[in-house]
N, C-alpha and C positions, 0 to 999 in steps of 0.2 A: 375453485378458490383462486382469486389474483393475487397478485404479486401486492395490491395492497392492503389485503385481507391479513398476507403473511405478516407484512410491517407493521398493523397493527397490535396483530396477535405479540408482537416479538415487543413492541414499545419502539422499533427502533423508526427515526424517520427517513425518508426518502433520501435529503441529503446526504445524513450519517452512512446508508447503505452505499450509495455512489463512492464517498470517500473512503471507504473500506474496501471495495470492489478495485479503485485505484491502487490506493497501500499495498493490496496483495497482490497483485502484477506488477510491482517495481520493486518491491523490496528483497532479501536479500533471496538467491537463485538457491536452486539444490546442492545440496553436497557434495555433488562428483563434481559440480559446475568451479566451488570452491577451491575444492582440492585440483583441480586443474590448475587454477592460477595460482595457487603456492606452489607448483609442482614446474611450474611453465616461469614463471615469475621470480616471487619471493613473497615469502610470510610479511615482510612491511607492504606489499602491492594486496597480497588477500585481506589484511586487515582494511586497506584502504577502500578497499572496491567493496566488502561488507558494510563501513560504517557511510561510505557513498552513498550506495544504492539505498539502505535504510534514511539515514536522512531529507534524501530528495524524495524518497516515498510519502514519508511523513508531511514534509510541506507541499507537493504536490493534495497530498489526501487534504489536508488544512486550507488549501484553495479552492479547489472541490467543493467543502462541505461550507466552507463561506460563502461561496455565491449560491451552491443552492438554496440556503438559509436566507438569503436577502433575495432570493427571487420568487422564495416561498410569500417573504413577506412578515 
């Protein structure tokens, strides 16, 4: 079974999988990674670096999944 056997099975498309695949490699790190920068930092730098990382995740994933959708066609 392929990888586009699975994406069918699941409903999801090719796109959608790519920008999910991004999202979750950018978005926010582990919790010791966290607690390191509050700990090294300060609690206004770990809020900052949490709602960072999630946000460029997100529009990174949303560019992602636009050009694959219009390369799909």
């Amino acid at each position: 079974e392929g990888m586009g056997d699975a994406l069918k099975r699941t409903g999801m498309t090719a796109p959608a999988a790519l920008g999910l695949m991004v999202f979750t490699l950018l978005y926010v790190p582990c919790a010791a990674t966290v607690a390191a920068i509050r700990r090294e930092a300060s609690t206004k730098w770990m809020w900052f670096q949490i709602i960072y990382s999630t946000v460029l995740a997100w529009i990174l994933a949303f560019i992602v999944y636009q050009v694959g959708m219009a390369i799909m066609g």
